[in-house]
MIZAPA-813569 format. One record per residue (C-alpha): residue in one letter; residue number from 1; x, y, z. Coordinates in steps of 0.5 Angstrom, whole numbers, plus 2048, in hexadecimal, padded with zeros to 3 digits. Example, Ala and Ser with C-alpha at 12.3 -4.5 7.8 and 13.67 -1.06 7.14 Angstrom:
# MIZAPA-813569
PT res n xx yy zz
PT a 1 819 7F7 810 $
PT s 2 81B 7FE 80E $
# end
This chain:
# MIZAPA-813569
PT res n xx yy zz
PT x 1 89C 79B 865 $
PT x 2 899 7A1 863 $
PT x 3 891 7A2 865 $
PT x 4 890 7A3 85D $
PT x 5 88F 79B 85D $
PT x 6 889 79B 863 $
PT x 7 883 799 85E $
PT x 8 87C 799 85F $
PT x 9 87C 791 85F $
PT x 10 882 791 864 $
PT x 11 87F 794 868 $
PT x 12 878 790 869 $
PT x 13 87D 78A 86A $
PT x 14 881 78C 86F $
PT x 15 87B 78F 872 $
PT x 16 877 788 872 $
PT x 17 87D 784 875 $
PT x 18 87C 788 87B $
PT x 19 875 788 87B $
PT x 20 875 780 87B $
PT x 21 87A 77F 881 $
PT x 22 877 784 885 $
PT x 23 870 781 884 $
PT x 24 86F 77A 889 $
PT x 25 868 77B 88A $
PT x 26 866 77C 883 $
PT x 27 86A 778 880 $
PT x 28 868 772 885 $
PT x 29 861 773 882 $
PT x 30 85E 76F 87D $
PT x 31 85F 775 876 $
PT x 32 85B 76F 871 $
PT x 33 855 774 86F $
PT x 34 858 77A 86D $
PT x 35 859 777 867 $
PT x 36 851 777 865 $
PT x 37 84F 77E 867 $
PT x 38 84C 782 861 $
PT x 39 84F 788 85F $
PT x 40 851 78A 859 $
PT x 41 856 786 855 $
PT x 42 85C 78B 857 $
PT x 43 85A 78B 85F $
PT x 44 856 78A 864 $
PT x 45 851 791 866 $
PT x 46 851 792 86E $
PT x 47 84B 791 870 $
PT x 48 84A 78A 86D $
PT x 49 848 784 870 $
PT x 50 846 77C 870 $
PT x 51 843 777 873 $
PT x 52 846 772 876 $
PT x 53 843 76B 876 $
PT x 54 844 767 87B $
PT x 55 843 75E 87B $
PT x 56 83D 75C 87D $
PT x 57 83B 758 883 $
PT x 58 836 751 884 $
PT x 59 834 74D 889 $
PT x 60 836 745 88A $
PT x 61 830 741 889 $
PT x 62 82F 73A 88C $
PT x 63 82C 735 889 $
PT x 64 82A 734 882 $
PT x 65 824 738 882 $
PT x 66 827 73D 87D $
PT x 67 826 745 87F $
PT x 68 828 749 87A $
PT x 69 829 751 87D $
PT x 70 829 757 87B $
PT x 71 830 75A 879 $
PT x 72 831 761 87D $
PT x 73 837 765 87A $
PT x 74 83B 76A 87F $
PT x 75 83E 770 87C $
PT x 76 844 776 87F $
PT x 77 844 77C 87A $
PT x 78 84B 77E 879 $
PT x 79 84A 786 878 $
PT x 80 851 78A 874 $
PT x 81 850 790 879 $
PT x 82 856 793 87B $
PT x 83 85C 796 877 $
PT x 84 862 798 87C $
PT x 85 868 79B 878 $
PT x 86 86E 79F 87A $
PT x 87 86F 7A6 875 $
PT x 88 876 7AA 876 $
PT x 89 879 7B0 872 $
PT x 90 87F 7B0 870 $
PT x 91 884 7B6 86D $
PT x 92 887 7B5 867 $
PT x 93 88C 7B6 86C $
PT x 94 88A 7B0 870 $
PT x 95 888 7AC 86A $
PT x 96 890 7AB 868 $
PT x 97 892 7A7 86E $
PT x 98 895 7A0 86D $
PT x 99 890 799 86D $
PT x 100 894 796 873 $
PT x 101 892 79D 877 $
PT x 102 88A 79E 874 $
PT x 103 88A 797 877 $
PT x 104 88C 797 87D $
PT x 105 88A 79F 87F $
PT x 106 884 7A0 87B $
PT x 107 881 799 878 $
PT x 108 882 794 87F $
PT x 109 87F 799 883 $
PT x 110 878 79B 87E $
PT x 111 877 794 87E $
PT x 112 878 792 884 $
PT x 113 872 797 886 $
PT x 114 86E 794 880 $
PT x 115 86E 78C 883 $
PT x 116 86D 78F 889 $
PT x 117 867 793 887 $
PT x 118 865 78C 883 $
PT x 119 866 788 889 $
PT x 120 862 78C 88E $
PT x 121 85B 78C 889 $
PT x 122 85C 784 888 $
PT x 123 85D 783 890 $
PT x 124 857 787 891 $
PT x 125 854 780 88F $
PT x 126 856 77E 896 $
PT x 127 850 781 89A $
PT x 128 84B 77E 896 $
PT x 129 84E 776 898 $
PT x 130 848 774 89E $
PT x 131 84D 76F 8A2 $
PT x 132 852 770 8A7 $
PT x 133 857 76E 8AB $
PT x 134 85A 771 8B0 $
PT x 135 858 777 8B6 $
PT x 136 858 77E 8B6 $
PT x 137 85A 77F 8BD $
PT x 138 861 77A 8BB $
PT x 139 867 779 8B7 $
PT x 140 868 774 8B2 $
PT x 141 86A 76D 8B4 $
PT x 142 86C 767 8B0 $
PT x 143 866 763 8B2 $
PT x 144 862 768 8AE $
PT x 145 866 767 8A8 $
PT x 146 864 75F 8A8 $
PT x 147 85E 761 8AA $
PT x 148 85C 766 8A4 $
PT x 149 85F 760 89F $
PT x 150 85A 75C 8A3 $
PT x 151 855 760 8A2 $
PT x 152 856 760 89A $
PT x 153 857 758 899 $
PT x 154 850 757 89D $
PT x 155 84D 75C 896 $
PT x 156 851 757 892 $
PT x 157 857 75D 88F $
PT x 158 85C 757 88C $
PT x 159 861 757 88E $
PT x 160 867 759 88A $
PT x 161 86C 75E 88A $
PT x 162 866 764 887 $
PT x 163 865 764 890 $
PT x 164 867 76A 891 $
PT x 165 868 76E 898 $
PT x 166 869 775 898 $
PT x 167 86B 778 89F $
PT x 168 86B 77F 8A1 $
PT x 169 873 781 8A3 $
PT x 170 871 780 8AB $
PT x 171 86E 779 8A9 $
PT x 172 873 776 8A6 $
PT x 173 877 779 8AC $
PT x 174 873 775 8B1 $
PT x 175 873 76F 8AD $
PT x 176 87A 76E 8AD $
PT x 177 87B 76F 8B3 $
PT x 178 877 76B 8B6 $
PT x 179 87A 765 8B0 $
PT x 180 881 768 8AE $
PT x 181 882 761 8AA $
PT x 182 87D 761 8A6 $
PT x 183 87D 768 8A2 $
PT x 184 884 768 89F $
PT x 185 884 76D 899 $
PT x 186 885 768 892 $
PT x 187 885 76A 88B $
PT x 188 882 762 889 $
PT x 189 87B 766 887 $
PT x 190 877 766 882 $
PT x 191 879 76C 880 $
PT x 192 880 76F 883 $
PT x 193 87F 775 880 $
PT x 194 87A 778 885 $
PT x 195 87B 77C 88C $
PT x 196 87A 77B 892 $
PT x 197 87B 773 893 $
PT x 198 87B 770 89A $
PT x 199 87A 769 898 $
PT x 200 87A 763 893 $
PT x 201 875 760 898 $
PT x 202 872 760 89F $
PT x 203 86C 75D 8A1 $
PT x 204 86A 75C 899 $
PT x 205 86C 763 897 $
PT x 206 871 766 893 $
PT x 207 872 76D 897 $
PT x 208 873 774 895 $
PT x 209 873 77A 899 $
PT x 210 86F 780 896 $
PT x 211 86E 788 899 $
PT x 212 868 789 896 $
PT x 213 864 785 899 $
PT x 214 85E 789 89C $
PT x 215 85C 78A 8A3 $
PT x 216 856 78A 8A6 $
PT x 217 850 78E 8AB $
PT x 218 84C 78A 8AE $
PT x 219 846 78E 8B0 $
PT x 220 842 792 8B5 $
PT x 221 840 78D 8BC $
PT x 222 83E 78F 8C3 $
PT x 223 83D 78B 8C9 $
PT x 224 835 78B 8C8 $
PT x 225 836 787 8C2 $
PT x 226 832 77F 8C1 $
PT x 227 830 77E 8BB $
PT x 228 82D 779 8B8 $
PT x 229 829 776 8B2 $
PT x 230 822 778 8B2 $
PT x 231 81D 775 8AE $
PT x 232 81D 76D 8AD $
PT x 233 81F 769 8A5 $
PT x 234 823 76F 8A3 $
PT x 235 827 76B 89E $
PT x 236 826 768 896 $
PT x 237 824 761 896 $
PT x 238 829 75F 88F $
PT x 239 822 75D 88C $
PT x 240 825 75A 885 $
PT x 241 82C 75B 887 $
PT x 242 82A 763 887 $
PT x 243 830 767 88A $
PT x 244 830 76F 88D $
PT x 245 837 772 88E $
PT x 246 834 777 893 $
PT x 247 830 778 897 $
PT x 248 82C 77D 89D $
PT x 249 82C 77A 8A4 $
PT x 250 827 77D 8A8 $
PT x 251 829 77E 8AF $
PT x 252 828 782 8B6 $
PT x 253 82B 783 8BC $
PT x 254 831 788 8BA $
PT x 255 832 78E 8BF $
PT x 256 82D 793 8BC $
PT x 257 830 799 8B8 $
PT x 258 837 797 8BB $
PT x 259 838 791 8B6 $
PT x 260 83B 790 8AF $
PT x 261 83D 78B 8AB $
PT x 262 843 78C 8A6 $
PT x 263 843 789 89F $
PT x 264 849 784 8A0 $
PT x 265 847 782 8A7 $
PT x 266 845 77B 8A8 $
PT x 267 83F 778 8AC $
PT x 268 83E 771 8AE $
PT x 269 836 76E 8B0 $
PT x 270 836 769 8B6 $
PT x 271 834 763 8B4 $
PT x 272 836 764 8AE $
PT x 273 83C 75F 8AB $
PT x 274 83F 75F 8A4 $
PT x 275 83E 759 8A0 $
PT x 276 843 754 89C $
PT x 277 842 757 894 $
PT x 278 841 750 892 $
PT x 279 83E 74B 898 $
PT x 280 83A 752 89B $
PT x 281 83C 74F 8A2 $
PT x 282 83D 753 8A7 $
PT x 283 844 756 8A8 $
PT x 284 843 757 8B0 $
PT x 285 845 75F 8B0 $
PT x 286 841 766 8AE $
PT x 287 83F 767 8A7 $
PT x 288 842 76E 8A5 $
PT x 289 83F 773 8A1 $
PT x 290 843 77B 8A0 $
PT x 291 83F 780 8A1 $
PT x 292 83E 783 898 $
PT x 293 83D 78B 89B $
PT x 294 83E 78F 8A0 $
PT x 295 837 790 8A4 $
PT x 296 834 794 8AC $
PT x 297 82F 791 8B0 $
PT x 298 828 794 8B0 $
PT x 299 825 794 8B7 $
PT x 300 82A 78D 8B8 $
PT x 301 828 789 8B2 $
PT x 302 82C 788 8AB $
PT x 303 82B 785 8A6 $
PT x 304 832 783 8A4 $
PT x 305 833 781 89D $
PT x 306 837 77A 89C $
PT x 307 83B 776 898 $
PT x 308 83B 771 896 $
PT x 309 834 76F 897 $
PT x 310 831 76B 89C $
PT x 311 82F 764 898 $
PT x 312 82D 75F 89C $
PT x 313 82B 759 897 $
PT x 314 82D 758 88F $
PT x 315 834 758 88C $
PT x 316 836 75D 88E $
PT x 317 834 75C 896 $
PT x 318 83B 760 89A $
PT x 319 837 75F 8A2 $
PT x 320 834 75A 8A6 $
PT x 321 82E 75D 8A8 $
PT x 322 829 763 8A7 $
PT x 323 82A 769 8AC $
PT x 324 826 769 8B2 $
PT x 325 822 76F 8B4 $
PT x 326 826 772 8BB $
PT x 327 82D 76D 8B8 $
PT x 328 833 772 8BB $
PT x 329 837 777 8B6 $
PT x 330 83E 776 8B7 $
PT x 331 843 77B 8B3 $
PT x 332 849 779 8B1 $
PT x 333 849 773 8B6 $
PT x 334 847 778 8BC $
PT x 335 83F 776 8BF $
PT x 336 83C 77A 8C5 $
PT x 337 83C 780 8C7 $
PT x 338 843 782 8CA $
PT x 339 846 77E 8C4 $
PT x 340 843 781 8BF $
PT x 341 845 788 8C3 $
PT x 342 84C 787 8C2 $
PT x 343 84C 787 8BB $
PT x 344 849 78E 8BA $
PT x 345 84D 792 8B5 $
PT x 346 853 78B 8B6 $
PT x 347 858 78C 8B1 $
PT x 348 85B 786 8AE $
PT x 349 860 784 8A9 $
PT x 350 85E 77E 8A4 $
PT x 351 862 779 8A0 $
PT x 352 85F 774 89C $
PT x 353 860 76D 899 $
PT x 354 85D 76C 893 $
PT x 355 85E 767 88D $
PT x 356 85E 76A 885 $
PT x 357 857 76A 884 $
PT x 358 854 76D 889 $
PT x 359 856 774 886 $
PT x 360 855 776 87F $
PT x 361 85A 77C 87C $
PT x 362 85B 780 876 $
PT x 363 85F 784 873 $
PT x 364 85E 784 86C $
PT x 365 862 788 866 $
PT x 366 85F 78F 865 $
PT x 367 85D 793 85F $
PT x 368 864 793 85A $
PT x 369 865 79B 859 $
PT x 370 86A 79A 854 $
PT x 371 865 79D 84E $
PT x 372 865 7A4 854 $
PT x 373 86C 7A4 857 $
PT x 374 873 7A2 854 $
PT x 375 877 7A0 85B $
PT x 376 872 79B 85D $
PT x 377 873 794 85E $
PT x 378 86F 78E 862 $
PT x 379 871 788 865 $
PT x 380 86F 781 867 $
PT x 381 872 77C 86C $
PT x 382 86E 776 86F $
PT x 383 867 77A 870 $
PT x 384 86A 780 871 $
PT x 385 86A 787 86C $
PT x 386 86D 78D 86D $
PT x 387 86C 794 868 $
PT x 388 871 799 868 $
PT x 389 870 7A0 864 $
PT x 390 875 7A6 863 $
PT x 391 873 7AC 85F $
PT x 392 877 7B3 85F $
PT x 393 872 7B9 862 $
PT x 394 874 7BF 85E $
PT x 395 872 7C4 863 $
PT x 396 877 7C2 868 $
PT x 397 87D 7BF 865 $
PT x 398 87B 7B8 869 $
PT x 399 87A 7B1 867 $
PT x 400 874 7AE 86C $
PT x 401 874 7A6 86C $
PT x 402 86E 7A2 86F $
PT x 403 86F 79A 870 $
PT x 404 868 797 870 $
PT x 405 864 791 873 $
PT x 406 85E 78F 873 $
PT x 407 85B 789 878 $
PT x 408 856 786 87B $
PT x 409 854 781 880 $
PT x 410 84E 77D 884 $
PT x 411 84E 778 889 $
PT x 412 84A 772 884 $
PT x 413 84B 76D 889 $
PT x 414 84A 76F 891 $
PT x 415 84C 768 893 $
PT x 416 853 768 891 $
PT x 417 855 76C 896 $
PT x 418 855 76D 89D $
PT x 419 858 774 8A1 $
PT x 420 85D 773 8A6 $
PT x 421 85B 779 8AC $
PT x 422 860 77C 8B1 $
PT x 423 861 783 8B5 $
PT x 424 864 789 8B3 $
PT x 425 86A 788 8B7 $
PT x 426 86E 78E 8B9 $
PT x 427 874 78A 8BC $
# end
């Protein structure tokens, strides 16, 4: 089959095929909004975004005396921000090779670094989620995993077949040797097009194994170290159902010039418990908050930026008590001098269990250059689009391709999901 029947929009297809099997995060995201991002008629413009409203929430009145309450919108922006692609240049040579050969030596490859560069941007997503499970000194274990499930029934993630747990390699690794029966490959998912299944189900997830997802640096601690909150009522009260994604924690206590704190680490105030979404009783464990940006102590002190917020009253109440002045820090589990010590610079690996909507993804079609390029072509397949162009550069006799994605993502509700933590193991 002479390479003379290659088309633009051949290509395109074949190109997205690949890049949808490839992709298990994505395509395990919710992809409804891209649909609404503004932009010319014939494709989205990088750089576009769009709010994302979430529903409202309310407080239970007894009784029946009315209370009317305010209504208090929650908003995640979606920005379009990244445009990955692969370009190849081709002899005209080159350009006379077979499809069953252009697939397989140049197209499978192109495309398998373009999902992987996809996927890396979307599971950075990962480092934002403030719950965890797990220990940065330990390998995974199975009760983890029913303990991450636990931790996203109690924020009432329904529970149906969009649960997902993504397990770095060495996760999954751990997880089925500790319970070998219960993570047997299957094609019975939703979708038995994608890569890297582990699982239909176990523990309420559909399991898949993913490379890309990121590791972690845990900051900079010395053996001097006792932080703790200083300065007393550092919360919002939720007066009228108000709600505050972030929030600036101001602590003390931290080893003077020898403590920094890295976005993605994650703290924990004693005394401070998370709270049922609807009844706001306590849960009994440490509300947890991830650290939004990377930021060093100044004489022992840091203000630390927080999400989500502190809310202690009102619809969207997530802790029991308001932080007491002196209340112990502990990162990522660890309180006290010598424990927090032992984190300094840790590197960890994360998994995450995560239902659909936590994350919010887009990958809308771009601009049709068909008016500019005759060997163009863009395709779409369930969320995802892909562009290919190819033009003859005169100057060197060479046929130059790009394949193009634009994507963007946000972590639109932290609630969903919960990392699951363990050592960098070397064995």
């Amino acid at each position: 089959m002479a390479n003379s029947l290659i088309t633009a929009q051949w290509v395109a297809r074949k190109a997205l095929v690949l890049l949808h099997a490839k992709s298990n995060f994505t395509g395990r995201t919710n992809r409804d909004y891209q649909s609404l991002l503004p932009g010319p008629i014939n494709g989205v413009i990088l750089g576009q975004q769009l709010s994302i409203r979430l529903p409202y929430q309310y407080m239970l009145r007894t009784g029946p005396q009315m209370n009317a309450q305010n209504s208090v919108q929650r908003f995640a922006t979606l920005l379009v921000n990244q445009q990955l692609g692969v370009d190849i240049n081709f002899t005209s040579v080159e350009r006379a090779m077979l499809l069953n050969n252009f697939e397989e030596q140049v197209l499978e490859p192109a495309m398998a670094r373009l999902a992987a560069g996809i996927e890396n941007f979307t599971t950075g997503q990962v480092n934002n989620v403030p719950k965890f499970t797990g220990a940065f000194n330990t390998t995974a274990t199975y009760d983890q995993l029913l303990q991450n499930e636990q931790y996203l029934t109690e924020a009432l993630a329904p529970e149906d077949d969009r649960r997902t747990f993504t397990a770095t390699p060495q996760t999954s690794r751990y997880f089925v040797r500790d319970n070998k029966g219960l993570f047997q490959p299957e094609s019975t998912i939703s979708d038995q097009w994608l890569e890297g299944v582990i699982s239909d189900k176990a523990a309420g997830y559909v399991c898949f194994r993913n490379t890309k997802l990121p590791t972690h640096v845990i900051g900079s601690f010395s053996t001097t170290a006792a932080p703790a909150v200083n300065g007393a009522g550092q919360s919002n009260p939720g007066a009228g159902n108000a709600f505050v994604s972030t929030f600036t924690l101001v602590t003390n206590g931290w080893a003077s010039g020898l403590t920094t704190l890295n976005a993605g680490d994650v703290i924990s105030i004693a005394g401070v418990n998370e709270v049922d979404p609807e009844t706001k009783a306590s849960l009994g464990r440490p509300k947890q908050f991830v650290v939004t940006a990377t930021i060093s102590d100044t004489a022992g002190a840091i203000s630390i930026p927080i999400a989500p917020g502190i809310v202690t009253g009102g619809a969207y109440q997530n802790v029991d008590n308001v932080p007491a002045t002196g209340a112990l820090i502990s990162v990522f589990g660890q309180s006290g001098a010598a424990a927090i010590a032992a984190l300094n610079g840790a590197l960890i690996k994360q998994s995450l269990g995560w239902y659909r909507d936590a994350i919010v993804f887009a990958n809308p079609p771009m601009l049709d250059l068909s008016p500019l390029v005759k060997m163009t072509a863009a395709e779409s397949f369930e969320g995802y689009n892909i562009r290919f162009a190819q033009q003859w550069d005169p100057s060197n006799d060479v046929l130059p391709a790009r394949l193009d994605s634009i994507v963007g993502a946000v972590l639109a509700y932290p609630e969903l999901a919960v990392r699951n933590i363990e050592v960098a193991s070397a064995a």
